[in-house]
Biopython code that builds the backbone (N, CA, C, O; Angstrom):
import numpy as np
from Bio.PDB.StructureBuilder import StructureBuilder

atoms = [
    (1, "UNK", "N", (-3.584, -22.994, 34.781)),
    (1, "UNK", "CA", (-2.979, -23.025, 33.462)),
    (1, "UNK", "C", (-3.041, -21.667, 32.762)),
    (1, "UNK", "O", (-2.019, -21.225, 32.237)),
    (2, "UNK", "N", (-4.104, -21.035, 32.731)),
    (2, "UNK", "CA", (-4.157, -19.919, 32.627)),
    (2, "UNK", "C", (-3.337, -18.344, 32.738)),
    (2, "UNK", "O", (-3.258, -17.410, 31.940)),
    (3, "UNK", "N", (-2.775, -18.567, 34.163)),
    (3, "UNK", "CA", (-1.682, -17.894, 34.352)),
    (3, "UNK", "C", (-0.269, -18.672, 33.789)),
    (3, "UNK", "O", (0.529, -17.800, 34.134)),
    (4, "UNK", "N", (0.390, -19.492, 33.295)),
    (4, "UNK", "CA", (0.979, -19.766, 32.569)),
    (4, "UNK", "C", (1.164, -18.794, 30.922)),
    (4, "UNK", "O", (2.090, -18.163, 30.414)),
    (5, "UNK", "N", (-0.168, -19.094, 30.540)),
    (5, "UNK", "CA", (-0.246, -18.592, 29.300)),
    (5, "UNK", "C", (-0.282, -17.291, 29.573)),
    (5, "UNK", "O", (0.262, -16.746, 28.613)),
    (6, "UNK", "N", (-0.607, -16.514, 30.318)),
    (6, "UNK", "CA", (-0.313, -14.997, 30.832)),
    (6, "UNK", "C", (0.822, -14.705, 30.541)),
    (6, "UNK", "O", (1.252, -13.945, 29.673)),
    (7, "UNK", "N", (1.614, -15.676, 31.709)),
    (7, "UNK", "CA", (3.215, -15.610, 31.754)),
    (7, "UNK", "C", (3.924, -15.265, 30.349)),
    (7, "UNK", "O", (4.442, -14.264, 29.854)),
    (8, "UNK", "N", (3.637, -16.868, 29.874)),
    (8, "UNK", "CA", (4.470, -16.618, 28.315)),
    (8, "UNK", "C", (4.298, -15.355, 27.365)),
    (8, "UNK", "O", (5.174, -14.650, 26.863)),
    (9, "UNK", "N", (2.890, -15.273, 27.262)),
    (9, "UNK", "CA", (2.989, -13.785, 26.398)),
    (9, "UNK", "C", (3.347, -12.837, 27.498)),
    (9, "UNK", "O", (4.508, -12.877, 27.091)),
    (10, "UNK", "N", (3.422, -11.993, 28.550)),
    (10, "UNK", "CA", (4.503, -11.003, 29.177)),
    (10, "UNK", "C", (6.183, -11.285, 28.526)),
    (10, "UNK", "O", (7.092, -10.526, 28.189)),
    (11, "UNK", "N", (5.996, -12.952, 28.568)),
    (11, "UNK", "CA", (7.568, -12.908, 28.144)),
    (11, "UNK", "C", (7.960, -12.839, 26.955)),
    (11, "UNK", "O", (9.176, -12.762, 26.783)),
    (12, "UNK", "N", (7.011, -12.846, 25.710)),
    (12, "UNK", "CA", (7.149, -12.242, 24.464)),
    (12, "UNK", "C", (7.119, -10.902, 24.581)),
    (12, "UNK", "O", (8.050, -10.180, 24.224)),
    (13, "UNK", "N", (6.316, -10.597, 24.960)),
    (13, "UNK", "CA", (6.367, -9.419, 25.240)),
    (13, "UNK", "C", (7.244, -8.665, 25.235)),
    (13, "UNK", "O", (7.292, -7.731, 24.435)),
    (14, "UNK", "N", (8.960, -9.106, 26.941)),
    (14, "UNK", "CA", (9.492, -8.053, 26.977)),
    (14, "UNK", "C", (10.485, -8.381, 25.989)),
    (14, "UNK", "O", (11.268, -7.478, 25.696)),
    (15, "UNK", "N", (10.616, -9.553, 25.387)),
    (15, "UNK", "CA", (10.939, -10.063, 24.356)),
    (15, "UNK", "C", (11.716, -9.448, 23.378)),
    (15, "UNK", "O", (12.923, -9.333, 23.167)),
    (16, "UNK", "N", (9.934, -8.820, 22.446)),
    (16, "UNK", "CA", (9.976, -7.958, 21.603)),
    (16, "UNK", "C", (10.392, -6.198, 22.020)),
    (16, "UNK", "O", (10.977, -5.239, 21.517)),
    (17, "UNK", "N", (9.757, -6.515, 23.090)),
    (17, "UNK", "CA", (10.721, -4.536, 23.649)),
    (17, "UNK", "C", (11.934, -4.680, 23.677)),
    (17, "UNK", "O", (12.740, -3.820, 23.324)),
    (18, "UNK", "N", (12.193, -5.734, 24.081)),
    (18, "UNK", "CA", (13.822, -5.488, 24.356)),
    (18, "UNK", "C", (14.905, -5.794, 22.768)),
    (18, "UNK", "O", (16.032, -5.304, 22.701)),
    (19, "UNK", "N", (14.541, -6.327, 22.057)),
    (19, "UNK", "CA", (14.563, -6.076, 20.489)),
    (19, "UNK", "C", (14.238, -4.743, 19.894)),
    (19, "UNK", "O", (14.970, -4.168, 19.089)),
    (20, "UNK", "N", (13.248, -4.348, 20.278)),
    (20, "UNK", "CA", (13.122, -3.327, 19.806)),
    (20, "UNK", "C", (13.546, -2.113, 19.793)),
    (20, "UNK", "O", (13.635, -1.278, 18.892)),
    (21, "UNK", "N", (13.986, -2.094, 21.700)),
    (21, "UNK", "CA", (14.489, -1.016, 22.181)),
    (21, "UNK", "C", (16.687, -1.102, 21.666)),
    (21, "UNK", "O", (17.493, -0.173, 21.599)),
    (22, "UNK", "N", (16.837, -2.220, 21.490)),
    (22, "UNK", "CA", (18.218, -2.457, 20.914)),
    (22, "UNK", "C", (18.436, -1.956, 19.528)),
    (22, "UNK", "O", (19.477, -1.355, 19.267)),
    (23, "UNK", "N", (17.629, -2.139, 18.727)),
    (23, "UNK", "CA", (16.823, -1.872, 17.082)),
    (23, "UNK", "C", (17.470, -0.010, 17.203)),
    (23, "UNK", "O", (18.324, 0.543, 16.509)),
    (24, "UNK", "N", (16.525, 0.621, 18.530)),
    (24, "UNK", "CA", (16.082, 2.078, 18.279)),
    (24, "UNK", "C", (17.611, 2.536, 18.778)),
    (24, "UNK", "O", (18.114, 3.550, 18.296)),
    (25, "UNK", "N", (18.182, 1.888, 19.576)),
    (25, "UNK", "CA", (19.327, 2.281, 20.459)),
    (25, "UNK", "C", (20.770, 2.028, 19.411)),
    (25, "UNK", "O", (21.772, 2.741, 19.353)),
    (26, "UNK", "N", (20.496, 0.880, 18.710)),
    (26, "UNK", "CA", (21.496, 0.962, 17.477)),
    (26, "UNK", "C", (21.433, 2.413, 16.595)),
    (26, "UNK", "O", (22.351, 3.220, 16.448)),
    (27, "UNK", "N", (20.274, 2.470, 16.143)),
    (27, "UNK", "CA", (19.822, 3.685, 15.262)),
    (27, "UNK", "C", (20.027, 4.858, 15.521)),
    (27, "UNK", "O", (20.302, 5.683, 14.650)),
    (28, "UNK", "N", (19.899, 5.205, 17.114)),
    (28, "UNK", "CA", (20.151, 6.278, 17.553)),
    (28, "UNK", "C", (21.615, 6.687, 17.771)),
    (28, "UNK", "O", (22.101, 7.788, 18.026)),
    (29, "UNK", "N", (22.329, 5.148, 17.547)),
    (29, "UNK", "CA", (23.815, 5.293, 17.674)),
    (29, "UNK", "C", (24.588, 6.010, 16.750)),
    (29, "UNK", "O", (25.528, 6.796, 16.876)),
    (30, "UNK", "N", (23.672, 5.336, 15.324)),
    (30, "UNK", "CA", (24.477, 6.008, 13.905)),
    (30, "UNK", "C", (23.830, 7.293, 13.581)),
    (30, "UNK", "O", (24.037, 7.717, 12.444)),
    (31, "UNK", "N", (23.116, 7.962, 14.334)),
    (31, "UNK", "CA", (22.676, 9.225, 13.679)),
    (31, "UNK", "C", (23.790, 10.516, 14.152)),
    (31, "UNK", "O", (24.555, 10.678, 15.103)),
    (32, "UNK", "N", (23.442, 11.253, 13.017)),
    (32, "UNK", "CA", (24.919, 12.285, 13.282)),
    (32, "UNK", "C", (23.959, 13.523, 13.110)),
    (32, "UNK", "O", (23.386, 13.787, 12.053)),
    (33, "UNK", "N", (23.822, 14.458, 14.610)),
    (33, "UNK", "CA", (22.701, 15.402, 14.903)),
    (33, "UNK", "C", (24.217, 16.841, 14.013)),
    (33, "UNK", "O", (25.405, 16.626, 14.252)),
    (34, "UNK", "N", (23.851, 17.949, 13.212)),
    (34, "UNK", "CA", (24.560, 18.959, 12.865)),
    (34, "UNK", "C", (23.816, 20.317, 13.776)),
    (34, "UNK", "O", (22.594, 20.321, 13.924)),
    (35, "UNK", "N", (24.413, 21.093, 14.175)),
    (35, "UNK", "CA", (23.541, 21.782, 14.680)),
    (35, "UNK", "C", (25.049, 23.373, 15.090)),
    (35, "UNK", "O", (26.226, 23.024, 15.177)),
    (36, "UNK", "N", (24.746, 24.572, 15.230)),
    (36, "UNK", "CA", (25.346, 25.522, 15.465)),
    (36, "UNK", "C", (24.774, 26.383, 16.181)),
    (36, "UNK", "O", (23.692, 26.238, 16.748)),
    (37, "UNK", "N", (25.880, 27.892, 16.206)),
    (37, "UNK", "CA", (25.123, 28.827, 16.911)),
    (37, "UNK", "C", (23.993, 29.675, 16.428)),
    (37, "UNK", "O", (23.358, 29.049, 15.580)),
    (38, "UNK", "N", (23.542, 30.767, 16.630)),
    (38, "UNK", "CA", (22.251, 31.337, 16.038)),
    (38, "UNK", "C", (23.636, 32.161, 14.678)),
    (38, "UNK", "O", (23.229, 32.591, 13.599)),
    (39, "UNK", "N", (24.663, 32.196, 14.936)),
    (39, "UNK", "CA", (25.285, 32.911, 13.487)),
    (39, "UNK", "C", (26.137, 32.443, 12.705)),
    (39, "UNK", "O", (26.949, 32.949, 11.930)),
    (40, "UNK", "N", (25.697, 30.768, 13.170)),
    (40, "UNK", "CA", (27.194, 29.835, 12.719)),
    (40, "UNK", "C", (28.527, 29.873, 12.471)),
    (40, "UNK", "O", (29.166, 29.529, 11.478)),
    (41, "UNK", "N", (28.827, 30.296, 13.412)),
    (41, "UNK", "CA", (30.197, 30.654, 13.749)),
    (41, "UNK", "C", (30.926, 29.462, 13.696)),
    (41, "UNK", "O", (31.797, 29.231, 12.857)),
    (42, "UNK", "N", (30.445, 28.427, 14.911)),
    (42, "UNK", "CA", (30.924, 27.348, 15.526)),
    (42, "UNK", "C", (30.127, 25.977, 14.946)),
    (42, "UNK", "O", (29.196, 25.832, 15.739)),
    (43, "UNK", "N", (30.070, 25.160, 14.180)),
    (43, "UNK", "CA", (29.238, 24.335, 13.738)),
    (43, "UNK", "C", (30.349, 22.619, 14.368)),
    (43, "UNK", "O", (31.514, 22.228, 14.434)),
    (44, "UNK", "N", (28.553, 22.041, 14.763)),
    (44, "UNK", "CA", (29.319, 20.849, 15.785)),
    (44, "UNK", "C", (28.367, 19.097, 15.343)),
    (44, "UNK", "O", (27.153, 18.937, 15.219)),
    (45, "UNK", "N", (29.064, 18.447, 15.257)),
    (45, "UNK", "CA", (28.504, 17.629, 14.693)),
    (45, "UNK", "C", (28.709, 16.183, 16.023)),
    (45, "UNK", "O", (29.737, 15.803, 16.583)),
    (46, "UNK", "N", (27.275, 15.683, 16.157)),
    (46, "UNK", "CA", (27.300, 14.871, 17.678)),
    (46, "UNK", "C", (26.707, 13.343, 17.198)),
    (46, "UNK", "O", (25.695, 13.368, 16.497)),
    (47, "UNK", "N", (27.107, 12.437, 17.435)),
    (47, "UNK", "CA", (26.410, 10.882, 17.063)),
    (47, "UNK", "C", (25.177, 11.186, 18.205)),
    (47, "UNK", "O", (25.140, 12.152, 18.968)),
    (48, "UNK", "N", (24.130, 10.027, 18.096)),
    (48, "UNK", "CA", (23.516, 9.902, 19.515)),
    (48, "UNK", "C", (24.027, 9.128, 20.379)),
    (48, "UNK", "O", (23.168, 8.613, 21.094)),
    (49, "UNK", "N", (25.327, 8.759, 20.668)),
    (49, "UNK", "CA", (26.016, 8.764, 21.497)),
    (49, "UNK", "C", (26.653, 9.363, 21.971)),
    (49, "UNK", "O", (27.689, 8.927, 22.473)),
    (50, "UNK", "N", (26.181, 11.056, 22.028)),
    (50, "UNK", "CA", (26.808, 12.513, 22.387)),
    (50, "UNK", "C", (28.406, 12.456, 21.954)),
    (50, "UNK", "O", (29.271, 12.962, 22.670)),
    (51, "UNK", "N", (28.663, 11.883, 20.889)),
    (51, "UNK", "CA", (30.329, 11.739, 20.714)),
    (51, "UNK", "C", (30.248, 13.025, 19.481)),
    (51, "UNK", "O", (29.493, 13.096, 18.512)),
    (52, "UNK", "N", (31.320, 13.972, 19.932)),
    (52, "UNK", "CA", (31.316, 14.961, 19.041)),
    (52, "UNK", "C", (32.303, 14.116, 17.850)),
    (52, "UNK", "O", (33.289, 13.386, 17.956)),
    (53, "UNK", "N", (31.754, 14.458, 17.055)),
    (53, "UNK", "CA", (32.297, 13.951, 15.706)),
    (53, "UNK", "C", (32.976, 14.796, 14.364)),
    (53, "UNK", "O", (33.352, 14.302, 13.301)),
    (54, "UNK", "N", (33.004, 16.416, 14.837)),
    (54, "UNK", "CA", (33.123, 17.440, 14.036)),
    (54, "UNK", "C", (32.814, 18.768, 14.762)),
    (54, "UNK", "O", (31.794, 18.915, 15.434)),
    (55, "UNK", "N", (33.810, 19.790, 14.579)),
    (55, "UNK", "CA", (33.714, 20.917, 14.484)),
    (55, "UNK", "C", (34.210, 21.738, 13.561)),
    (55, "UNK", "O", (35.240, 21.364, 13.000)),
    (56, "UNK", "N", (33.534, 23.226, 13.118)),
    (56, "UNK", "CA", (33.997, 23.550, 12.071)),
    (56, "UNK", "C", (33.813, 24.863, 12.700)),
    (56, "UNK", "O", (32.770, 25.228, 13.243)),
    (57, "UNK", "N", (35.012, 25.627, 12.581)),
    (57, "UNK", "CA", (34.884, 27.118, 13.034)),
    (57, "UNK", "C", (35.306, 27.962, 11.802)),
    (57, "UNK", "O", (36.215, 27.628, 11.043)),
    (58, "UNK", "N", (34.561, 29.084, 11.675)),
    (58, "UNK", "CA", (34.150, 30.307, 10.927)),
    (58, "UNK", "C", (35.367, 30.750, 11.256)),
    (58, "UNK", "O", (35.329, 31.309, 12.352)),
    (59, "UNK", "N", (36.555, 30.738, 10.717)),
    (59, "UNK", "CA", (37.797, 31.464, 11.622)),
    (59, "UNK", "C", (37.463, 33.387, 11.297)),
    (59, "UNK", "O", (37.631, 34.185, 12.219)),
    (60, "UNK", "N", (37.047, 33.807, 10.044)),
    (60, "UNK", "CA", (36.706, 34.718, 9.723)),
    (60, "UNK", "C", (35.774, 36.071, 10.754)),
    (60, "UNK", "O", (36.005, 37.252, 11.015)),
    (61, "UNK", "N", (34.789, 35.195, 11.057)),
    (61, "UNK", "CA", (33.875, 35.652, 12.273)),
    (61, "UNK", "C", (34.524, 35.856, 13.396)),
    (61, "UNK", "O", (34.081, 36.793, 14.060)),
    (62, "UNK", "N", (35.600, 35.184, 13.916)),
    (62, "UNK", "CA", (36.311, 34.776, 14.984)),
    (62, "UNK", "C", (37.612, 35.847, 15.117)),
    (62, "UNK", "O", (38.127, 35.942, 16.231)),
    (63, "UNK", "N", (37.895, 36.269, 14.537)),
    (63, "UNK", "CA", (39.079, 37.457, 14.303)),
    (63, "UNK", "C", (38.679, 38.894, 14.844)),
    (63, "UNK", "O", (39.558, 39.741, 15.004)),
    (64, "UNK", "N", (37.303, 39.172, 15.133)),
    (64, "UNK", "CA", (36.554, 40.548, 15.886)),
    (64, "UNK", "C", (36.358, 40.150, 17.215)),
    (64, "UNK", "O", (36.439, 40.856, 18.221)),
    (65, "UNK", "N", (36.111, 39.032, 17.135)),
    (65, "UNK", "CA", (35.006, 38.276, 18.821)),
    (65, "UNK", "C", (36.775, 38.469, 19.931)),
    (65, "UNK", "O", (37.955, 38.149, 19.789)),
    (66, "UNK", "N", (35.840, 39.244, 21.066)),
    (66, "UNK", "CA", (36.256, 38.884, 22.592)),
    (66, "UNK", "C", (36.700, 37.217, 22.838)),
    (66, "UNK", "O", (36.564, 36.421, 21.910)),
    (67, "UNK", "N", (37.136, 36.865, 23.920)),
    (67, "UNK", "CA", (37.578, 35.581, 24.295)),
    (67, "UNK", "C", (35.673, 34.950, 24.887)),
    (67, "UNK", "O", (35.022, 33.950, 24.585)),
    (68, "UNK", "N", (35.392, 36.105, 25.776)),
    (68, "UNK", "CA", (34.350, 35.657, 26.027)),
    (68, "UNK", "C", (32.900, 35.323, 25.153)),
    (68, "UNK", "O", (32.055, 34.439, 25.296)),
    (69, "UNK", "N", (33.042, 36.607, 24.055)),
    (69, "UNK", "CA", (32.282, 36.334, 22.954)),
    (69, "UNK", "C", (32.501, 34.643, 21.993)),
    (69, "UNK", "O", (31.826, 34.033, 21.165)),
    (70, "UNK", "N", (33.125, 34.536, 22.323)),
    (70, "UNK", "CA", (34.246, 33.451, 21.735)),
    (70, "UNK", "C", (33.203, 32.139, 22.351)),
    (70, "UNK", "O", (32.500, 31.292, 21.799)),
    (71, "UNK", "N", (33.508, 32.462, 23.713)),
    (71, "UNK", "CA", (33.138, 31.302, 24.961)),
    (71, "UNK", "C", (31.138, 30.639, 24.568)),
    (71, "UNK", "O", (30.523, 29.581, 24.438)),
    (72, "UNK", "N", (30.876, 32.242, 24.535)),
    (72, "UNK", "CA", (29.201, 32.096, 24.322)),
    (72, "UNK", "C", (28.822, 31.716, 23.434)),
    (72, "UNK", "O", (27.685, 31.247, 23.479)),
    (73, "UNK", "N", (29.522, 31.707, 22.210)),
    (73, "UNK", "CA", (29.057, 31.284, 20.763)),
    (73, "UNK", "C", (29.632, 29.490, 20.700)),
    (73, "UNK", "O", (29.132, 28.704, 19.895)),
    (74, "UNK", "N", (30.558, 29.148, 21.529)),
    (74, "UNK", "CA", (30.795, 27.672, 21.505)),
    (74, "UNK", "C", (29.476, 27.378, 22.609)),
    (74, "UNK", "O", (28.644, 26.694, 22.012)),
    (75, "UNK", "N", (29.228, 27.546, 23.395)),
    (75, "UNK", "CA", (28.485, 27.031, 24.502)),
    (75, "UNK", "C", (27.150, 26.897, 24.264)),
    (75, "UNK", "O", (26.497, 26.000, 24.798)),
    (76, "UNK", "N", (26.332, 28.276, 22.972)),
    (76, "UNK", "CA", (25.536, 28.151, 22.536)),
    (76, "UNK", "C", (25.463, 26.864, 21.157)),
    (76, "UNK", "O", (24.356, 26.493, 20.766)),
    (77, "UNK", "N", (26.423, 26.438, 20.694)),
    (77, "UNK", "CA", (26.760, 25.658, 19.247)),
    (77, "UNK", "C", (26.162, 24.343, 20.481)),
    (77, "UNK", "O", (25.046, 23.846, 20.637)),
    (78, "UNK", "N", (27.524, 24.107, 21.214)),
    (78, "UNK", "CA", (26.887, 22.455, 22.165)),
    (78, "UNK", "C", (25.762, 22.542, 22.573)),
    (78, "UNK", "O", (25.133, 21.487, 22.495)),
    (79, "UNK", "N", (24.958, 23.824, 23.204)),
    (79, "UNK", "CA", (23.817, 23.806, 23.588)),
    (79, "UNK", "C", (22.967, 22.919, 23.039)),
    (79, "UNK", "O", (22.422, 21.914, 23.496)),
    (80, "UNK", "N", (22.918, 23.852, 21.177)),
    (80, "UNK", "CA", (21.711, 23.412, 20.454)),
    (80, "UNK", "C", (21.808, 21.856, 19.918)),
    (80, "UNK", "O", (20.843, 21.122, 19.704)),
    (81, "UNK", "N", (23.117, 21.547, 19.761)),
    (81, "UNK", "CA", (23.434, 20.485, 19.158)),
    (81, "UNK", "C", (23.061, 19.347, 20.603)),
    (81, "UNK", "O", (22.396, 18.385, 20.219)),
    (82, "UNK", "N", (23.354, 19.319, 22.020)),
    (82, "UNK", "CA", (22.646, 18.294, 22.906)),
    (82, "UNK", "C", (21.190, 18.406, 22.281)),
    (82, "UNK", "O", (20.614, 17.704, 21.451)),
    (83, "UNK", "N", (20.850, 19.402, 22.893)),
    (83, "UNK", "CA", (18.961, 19.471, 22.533)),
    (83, "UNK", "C", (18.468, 18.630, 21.486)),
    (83, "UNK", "O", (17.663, 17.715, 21.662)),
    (84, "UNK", "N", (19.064, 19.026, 20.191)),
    (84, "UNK", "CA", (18.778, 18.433, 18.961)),
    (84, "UNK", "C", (18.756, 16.887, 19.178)),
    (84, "UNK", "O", (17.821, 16.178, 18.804)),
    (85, "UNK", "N", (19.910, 16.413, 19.838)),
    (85, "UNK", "CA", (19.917, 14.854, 20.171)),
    (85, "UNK", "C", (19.272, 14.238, 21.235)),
    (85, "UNK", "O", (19.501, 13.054, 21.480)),
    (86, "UNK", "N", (18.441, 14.937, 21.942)),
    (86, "UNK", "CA", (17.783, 14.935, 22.882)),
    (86, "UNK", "C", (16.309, 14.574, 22.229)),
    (86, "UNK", "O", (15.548, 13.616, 22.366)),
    (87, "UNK", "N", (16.264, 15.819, 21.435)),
    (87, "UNK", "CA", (14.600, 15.681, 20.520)),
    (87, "UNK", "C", (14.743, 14.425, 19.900)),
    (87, "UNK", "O", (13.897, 13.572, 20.168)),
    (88, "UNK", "N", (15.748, 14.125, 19.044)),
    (88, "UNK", "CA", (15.442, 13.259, 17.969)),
    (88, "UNK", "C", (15.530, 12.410, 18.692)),
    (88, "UNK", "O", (14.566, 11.676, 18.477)),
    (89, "UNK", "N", (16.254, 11.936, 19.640)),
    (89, "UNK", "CA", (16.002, 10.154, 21.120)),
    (89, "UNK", "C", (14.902, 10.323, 21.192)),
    (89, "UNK", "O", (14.273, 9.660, 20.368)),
    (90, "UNK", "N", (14.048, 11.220, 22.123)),
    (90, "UNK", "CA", (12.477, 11.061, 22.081)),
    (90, "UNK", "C", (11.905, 10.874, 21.010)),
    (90, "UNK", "O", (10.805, 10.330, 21.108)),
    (91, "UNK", "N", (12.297, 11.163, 19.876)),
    (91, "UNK", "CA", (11.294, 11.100, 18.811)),
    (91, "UNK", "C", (11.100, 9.512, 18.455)),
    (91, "UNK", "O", (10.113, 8.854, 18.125)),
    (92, "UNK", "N", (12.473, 9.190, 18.667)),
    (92, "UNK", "CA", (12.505, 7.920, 17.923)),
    (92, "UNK", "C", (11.714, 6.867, 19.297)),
    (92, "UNK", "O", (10.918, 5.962, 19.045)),
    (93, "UNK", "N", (12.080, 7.183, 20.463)),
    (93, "UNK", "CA", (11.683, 6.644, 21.926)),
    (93, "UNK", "C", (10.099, 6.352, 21.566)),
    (93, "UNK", "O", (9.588, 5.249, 21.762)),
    (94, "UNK", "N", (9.397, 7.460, 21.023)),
    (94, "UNK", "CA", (7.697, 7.245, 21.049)),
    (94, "UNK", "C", (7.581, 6.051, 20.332)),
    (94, "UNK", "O", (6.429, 5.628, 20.428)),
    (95, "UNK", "N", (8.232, 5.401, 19.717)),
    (95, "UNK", "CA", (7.827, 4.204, 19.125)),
    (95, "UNK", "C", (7.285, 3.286, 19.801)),
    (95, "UNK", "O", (6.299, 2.575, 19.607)),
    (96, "UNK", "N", (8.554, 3.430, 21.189)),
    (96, "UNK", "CA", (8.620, 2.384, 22.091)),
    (96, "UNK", "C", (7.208, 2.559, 23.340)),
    (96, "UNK", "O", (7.056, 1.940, 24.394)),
    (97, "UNK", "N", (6.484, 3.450, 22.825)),
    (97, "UNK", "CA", (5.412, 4.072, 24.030)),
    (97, "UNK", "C", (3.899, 3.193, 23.486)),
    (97, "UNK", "O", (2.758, 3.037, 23.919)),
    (98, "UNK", "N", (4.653, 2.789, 22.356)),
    (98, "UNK", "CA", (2.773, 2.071, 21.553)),
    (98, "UNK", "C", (2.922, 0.852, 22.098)),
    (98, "UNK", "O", (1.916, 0.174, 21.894)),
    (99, "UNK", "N", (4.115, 0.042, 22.970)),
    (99, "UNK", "CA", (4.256, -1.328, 23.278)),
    (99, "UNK", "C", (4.421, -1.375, 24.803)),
    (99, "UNK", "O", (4.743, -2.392, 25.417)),
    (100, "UNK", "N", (4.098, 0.163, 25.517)),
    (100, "UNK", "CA", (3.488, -0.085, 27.198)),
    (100, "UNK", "C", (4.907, 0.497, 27.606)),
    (100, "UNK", "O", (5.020, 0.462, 28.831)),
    (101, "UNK", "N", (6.263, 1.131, 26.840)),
    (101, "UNK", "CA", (7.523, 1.426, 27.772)),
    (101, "UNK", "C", (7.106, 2.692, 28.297)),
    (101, "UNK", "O", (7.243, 3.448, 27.335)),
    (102, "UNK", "N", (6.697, 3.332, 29.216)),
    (102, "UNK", "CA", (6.936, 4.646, 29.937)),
    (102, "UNK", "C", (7.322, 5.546, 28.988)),
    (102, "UNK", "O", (8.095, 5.171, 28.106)),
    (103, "UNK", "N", (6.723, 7.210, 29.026)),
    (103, "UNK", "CA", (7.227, 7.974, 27.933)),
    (103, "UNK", "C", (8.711, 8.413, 28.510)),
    (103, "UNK", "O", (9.510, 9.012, 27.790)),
    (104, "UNK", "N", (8.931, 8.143, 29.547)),
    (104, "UNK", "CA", (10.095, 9.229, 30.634)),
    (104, "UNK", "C", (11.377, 7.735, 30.632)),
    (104, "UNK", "O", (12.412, 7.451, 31.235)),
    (105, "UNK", "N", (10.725, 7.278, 29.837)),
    (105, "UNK", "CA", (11.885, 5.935, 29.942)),
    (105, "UNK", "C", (12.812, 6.241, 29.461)),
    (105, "UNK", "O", (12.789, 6.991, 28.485)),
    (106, "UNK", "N", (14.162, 5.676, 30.077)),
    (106, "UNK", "CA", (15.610, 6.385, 29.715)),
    (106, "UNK", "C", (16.407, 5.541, 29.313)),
    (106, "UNK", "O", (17.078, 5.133, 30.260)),
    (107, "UNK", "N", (16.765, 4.907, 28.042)),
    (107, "UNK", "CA", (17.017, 4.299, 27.040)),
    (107, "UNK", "C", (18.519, 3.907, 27.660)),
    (107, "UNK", "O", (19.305, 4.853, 27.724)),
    (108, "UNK", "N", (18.857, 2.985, 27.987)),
    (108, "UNK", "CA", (20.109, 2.569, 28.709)),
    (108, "UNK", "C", (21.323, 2.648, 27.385)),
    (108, "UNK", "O", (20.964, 1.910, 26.468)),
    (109, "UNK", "N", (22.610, 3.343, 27.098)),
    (109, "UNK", "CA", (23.388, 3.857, 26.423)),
    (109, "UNK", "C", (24.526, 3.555, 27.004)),
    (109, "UNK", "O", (25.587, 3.958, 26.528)),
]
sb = StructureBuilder()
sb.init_structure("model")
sb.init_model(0)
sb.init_chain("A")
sb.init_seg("    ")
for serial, (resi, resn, name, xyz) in enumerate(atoms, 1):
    if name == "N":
        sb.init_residue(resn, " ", resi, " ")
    sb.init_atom(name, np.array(xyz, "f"), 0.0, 1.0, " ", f" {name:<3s}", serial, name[0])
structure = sb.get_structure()
């Protein structure tokens, strides 16, 4: 009988993770990460559903720049702006680390 009652709480358990992890995965849906290059040239705006949602270019800045100068200052803008949505998923992910999910756990999206 014993292992019964084991059973049932595991199954509250994944229960509540799996609520929870839907909870963090909604949340992470509506957040809108802003993020640019080191001279904001290129400013890019990403849901945490990596959906770009905005760009805003400096056309001003952009009238001196090379094609390639051009290239590095967009590539650096998406750079920082993944990362940023990268940090803030983990950040919000550690929640899910006080209820036994793996820290390297990869939040199904």
């Amino acid at each position: 009988m014993k292992n019964i009652g084991d059973m049932m709480g595991l199954m509250k358990q994944a229960q509540k993770m799996k609520k929870e992890m839907s909870r963090i995965k909604k949340e992470i849906s509506k957040s809108i990460i802003i993020a640019s290059d080191s001279n904001q040239i290129i400013t890019i705006s990403v849901n945490g559903d990596y959906q770009v949602k905005k760009v805003t270019v400096n056309d001003d800045a952009l009238k001196n720049m090379s094609t390639k100068q051009i290239e590095n200052v967009v590539e650096e803008a998406f750079s920082n702006t993944i990362k940023q949505v990268k940090d803030m998923t983990n950040e919000k992910m550690k929640n899910l680390s006080d209820m036994g999910v793996p820290k390297d756990f990869n939040l199904p999206m």
